[in-house]
N, CA, C and O atoms as a GROMACS GRO file, in nm:
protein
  340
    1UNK      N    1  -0.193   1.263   0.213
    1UNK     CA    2  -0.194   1.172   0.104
    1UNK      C    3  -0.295   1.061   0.136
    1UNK      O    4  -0.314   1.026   0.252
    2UNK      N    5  -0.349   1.015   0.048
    2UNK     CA    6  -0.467   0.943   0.067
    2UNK      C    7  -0.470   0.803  -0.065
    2UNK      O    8  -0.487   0.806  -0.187
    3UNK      N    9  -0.446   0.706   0.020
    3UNK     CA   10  -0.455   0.547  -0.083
    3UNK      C   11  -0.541   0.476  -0.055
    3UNK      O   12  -0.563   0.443   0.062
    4UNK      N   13  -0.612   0.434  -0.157
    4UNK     CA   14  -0.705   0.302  -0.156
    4UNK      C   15  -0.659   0.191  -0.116
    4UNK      O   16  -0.586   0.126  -0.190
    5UNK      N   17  -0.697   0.141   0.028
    5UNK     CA   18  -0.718  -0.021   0.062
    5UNK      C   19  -0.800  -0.110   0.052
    5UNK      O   20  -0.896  -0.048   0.004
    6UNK      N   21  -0.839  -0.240   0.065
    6UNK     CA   22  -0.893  -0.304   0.132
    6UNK      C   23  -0.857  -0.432   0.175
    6UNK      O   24  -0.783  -0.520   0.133
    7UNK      N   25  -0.930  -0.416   0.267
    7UNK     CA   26  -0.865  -0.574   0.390
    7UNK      C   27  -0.732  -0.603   0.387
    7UNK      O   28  -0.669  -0.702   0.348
    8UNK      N   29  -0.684  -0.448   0.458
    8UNK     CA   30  -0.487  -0.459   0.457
    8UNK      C   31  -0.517  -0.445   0.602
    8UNK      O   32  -0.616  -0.394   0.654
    9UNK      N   33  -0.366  -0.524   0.682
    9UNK     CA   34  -0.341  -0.489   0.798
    9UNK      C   35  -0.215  -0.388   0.790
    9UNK      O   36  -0.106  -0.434   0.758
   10UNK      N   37  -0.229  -0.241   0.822
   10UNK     CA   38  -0.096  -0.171   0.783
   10UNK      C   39  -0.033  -0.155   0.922
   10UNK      O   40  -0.098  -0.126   1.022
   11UNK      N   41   0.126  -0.181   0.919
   11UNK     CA   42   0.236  -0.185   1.042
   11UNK      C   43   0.287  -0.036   1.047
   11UNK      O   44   0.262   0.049   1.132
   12UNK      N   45   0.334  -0.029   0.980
   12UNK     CA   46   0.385   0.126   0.958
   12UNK      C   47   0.422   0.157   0.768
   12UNK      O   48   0.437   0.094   0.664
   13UNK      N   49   0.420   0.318   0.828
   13UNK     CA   50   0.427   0.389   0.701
   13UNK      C   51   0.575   0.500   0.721
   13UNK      O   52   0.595   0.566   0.823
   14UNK      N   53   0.656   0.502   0.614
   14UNK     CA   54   0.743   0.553   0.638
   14UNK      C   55   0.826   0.635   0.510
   14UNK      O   56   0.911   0.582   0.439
   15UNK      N   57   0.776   0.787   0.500
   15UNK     CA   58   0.847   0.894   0.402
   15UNK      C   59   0.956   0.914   0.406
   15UNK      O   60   1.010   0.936   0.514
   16UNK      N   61   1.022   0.915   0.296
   16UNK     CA   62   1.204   0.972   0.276
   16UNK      C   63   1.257   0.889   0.422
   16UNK      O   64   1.312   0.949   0.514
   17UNK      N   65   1.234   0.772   0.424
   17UNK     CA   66   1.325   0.690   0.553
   17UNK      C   67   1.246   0.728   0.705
   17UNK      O   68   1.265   0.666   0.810
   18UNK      N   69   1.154   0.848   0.687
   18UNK     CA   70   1.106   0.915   0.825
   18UNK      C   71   0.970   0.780   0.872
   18UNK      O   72   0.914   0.692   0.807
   19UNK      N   73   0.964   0.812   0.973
   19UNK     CA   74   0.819   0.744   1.032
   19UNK      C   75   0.659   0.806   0.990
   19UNK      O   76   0.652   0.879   1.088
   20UNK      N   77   0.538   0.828   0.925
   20UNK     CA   78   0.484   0.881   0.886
   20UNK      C   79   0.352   0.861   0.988
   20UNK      O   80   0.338   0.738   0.995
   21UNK      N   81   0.266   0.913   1.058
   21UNK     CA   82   0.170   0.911   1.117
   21UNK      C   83   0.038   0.824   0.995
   21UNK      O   84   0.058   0.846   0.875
   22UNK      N   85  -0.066   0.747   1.026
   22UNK     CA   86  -0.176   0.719   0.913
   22UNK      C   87  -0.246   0.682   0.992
   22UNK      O   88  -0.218   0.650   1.108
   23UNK      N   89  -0.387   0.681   0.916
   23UNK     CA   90  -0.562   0.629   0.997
   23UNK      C   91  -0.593   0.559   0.821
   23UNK      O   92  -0.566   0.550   0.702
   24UNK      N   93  -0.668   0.530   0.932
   24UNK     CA   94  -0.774   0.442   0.786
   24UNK      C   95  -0.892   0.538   0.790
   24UNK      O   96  -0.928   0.566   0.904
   25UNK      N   97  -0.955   0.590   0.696
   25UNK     CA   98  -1.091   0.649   0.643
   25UNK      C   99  -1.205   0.542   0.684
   25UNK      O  100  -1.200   0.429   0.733
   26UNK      N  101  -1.309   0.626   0.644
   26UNK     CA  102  -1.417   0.503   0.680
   26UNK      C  103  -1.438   0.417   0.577
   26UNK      O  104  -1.449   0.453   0.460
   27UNK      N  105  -1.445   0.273   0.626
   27UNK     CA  106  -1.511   0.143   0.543
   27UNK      C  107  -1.611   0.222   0.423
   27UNK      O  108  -1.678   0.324   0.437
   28UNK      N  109  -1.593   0.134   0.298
   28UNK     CA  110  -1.707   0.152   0.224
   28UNK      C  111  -1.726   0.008   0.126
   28UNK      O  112  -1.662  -0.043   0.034
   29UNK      N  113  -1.856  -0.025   0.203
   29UNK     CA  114  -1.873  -0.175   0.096
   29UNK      C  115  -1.788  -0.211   0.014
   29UNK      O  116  -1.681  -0.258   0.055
   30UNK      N  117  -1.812  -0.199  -0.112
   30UNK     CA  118  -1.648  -0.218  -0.232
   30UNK      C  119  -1.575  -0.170  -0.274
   30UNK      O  120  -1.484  -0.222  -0.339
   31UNK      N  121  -1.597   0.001  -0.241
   31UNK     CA  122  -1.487   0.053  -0.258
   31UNK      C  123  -1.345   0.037  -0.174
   31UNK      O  124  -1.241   0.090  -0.213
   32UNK      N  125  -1.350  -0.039  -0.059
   32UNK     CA  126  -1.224  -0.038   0.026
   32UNK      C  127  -1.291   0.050   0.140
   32UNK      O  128  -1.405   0.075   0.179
   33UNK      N  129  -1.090   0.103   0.195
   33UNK     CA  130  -1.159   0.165   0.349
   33UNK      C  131  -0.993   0.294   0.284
   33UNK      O  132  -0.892   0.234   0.249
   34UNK      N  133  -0.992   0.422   0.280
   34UNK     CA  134  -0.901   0.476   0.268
   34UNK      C  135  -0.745   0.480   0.339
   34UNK      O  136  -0.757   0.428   0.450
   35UNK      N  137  -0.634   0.513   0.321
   35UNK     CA  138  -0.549   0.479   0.399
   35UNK      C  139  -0.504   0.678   0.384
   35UNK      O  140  -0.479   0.748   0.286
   36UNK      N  141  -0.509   0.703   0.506
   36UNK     CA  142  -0.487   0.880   0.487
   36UNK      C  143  -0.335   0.844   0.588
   36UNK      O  144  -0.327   0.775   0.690
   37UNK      N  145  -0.200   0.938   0.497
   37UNK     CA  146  -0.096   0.892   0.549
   37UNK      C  147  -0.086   1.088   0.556
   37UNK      O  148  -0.138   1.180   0.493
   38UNK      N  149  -0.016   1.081   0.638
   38UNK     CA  150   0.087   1.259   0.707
   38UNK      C  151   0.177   1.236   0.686
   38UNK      O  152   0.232   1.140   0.740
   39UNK      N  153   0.241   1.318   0.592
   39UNK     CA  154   0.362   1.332   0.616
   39UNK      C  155   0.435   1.415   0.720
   39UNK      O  156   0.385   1.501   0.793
   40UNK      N  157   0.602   1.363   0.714
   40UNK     CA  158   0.639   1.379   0.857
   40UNK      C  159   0.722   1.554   0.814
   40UNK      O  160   0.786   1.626   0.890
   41UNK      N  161   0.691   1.574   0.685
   41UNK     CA  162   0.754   1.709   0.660
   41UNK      C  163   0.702   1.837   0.589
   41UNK      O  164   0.581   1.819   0.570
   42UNK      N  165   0.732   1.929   0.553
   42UNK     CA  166   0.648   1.983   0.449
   42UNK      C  167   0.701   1.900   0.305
   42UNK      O  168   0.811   1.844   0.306
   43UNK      N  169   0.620   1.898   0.191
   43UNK     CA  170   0.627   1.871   0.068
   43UNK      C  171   0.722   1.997  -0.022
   43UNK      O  172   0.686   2.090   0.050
   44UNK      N  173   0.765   2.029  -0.071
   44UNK     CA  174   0.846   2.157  -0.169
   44UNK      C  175   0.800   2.104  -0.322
   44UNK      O  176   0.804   1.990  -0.368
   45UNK      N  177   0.764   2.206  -0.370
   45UNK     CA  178   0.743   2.169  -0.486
   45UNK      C  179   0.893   2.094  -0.541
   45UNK      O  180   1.007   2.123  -0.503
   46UNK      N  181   0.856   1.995  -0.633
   46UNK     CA  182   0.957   1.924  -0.738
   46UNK      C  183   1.042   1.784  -0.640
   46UNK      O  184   1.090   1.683  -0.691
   47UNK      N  185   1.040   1.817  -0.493
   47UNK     CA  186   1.078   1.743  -0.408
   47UNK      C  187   1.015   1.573  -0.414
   47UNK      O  188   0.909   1.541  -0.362
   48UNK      N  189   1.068   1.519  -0.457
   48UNK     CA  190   1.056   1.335  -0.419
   48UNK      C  191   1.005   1.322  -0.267
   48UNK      O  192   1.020   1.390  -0.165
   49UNK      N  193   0.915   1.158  -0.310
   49UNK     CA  194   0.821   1.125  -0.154
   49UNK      C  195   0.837   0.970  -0.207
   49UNK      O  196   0.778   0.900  -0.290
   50UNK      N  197   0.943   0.955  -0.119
   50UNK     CA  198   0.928   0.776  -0.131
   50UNK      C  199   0.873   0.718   0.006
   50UNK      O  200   0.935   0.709   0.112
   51UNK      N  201   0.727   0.674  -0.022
   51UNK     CA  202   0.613   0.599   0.102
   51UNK      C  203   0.699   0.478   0.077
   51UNK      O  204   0.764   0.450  -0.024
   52UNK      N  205   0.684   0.408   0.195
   52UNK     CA  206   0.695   0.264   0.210
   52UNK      C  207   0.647   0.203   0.295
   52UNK      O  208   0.721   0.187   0.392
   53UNK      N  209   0.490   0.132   0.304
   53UNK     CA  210   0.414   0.065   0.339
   53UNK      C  211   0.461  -0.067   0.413
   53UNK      O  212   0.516  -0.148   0.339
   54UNK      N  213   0.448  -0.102   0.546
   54UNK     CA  214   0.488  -0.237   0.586
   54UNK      C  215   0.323  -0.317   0.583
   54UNK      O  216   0.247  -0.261   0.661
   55UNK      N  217   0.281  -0.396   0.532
   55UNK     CA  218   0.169  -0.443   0.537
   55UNK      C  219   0.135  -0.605   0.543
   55UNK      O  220   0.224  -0.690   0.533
   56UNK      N  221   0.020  -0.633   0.557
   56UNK     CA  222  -0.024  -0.760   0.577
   56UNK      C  223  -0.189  -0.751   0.504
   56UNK      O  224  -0.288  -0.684   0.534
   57UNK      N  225  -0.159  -0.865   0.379
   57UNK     CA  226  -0.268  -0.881   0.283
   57UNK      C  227  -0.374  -1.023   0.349
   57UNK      O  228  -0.323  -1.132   0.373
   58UNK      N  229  -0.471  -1.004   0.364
   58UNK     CA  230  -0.574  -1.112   0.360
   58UNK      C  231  -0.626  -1.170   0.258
   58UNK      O  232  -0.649  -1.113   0.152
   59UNK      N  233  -0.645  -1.275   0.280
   59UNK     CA  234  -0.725  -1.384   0.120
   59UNK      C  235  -0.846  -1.290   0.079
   59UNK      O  236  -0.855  -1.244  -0.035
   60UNK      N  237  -0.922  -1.269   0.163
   60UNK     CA  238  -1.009  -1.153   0.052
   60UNK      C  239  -0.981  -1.000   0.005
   60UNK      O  240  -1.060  -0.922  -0.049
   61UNK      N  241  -0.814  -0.978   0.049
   61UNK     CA  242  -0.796  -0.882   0.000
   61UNK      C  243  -0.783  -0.832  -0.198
   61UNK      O  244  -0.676  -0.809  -0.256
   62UNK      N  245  -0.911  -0.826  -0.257
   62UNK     CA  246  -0.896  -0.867  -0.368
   62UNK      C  247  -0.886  -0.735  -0.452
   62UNK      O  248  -0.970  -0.712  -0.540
   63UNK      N  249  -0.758  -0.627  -0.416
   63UNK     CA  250  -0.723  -0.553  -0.451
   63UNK      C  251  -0.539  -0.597  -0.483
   63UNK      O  252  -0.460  -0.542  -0.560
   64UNK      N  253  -0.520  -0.697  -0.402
   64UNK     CA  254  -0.380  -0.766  -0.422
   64UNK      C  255  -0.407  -0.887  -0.454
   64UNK      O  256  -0.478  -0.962  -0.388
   65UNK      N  257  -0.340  -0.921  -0.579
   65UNK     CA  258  -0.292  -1.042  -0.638
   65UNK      C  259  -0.183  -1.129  -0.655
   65UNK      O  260  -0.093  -1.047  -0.668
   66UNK      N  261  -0.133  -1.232  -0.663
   66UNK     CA  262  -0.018  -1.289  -0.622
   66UNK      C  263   0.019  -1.363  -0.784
   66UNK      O  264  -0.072  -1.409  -0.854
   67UNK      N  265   0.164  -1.364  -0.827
   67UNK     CA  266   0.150  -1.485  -0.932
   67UNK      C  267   0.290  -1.572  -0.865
   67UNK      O  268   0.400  -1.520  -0.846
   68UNK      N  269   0.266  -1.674  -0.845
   68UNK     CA  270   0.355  -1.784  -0.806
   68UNK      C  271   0.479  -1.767  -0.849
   68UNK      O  272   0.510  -1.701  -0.948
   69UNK      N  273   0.578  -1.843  -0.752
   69UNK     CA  274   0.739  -1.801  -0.895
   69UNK      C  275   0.677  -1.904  -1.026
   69UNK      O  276   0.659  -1.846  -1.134
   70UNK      N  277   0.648  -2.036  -1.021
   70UNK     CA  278   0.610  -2.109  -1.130
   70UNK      C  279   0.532  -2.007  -1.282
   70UNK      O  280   0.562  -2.042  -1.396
   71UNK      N  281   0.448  -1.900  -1.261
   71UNK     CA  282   0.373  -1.831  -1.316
   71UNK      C  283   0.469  -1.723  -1.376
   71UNK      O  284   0.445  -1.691  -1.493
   72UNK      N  285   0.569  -1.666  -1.315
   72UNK     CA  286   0.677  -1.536  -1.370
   72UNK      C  287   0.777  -1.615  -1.472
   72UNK      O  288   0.819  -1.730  -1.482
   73UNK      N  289   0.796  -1.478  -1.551
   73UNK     CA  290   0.870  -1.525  -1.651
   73UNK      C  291   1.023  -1.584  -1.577
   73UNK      O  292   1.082  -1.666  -1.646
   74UNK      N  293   1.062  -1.562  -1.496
   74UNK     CA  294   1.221  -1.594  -1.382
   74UNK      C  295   1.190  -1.762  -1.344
   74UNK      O  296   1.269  -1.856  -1.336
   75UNK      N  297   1.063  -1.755  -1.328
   75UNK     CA  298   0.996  -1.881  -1.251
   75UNK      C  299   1.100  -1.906  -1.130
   75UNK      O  300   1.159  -2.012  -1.114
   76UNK      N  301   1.114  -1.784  -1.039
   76UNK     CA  302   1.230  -1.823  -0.899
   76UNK      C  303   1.134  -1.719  -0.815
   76UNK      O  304   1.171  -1.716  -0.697
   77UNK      N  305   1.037  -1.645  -0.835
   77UNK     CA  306   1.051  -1.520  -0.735
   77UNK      C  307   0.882  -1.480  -0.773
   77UNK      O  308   0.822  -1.450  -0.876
   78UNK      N  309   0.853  -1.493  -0.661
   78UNK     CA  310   0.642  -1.480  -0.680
   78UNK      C  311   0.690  -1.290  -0.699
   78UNK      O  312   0.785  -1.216  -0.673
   79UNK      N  313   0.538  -1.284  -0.767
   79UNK     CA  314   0.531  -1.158  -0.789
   79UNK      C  315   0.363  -1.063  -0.711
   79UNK      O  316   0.253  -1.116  -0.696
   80UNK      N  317   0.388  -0.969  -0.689
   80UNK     CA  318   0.277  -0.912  -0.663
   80UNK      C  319   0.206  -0.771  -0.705
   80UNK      O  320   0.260  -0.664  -0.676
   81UNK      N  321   0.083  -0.780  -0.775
   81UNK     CA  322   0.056  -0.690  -0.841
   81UNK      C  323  -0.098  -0.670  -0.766
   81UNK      O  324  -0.182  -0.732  -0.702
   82UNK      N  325  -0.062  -0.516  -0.835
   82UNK     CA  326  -0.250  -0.440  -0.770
   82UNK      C  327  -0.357  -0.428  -0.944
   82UNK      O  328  -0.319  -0.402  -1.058
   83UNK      N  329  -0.433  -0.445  -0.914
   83UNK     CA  330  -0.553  -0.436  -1.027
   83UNK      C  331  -0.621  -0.282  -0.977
   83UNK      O  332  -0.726  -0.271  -1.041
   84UNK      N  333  -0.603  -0.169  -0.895
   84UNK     CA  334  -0.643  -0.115  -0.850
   84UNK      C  335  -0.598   0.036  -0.808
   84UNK      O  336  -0.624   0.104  -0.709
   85UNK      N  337  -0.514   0.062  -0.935
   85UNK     CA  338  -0.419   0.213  -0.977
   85UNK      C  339  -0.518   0.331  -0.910
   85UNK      O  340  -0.487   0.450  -0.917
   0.00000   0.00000   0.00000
């Protein structure tokens, strides 16, 4: 499986609760730098894959955006969104 980063620090990656092996692809100016994750099992067709990314975003990471709690409709709880599907 293969996700678009840039300027993430990733801790671990972890399928269906398992530990998942990952590398980063090579850098590319603005496109980011790839995040290639293994899974820790085979896939079955129709079978669910819940990734869960532990990560660390940098100020020029400008693939992640932040809106303040002041900014959400709750105005209690910042939110974080990607521009970058």
């Amino acid at each position: 499986q293969v996700l678009d980063t840039k300027d993430l620090q990733i801790f671990k990656v972890t399928v269906n609760g398992q530990d998942a092996k990952f590398a980063f692809g090579e850098k590319h100016a603005f496109k980011g730098t790839p995040l290639e994750i293994t899974l820790p099992f085979e896939l079955r067709r129709g079978q669910e894959a819940i990734i869960e990314i532990s990560f660390e975003s940098a100020p020029k990471s400008s693939a992640l955006q932040w809106f303040t709690p002041e900014q959400t409709s709750g105005k209690k709880h910042p939110f974080l969104f990607s521009q970058c599907q």
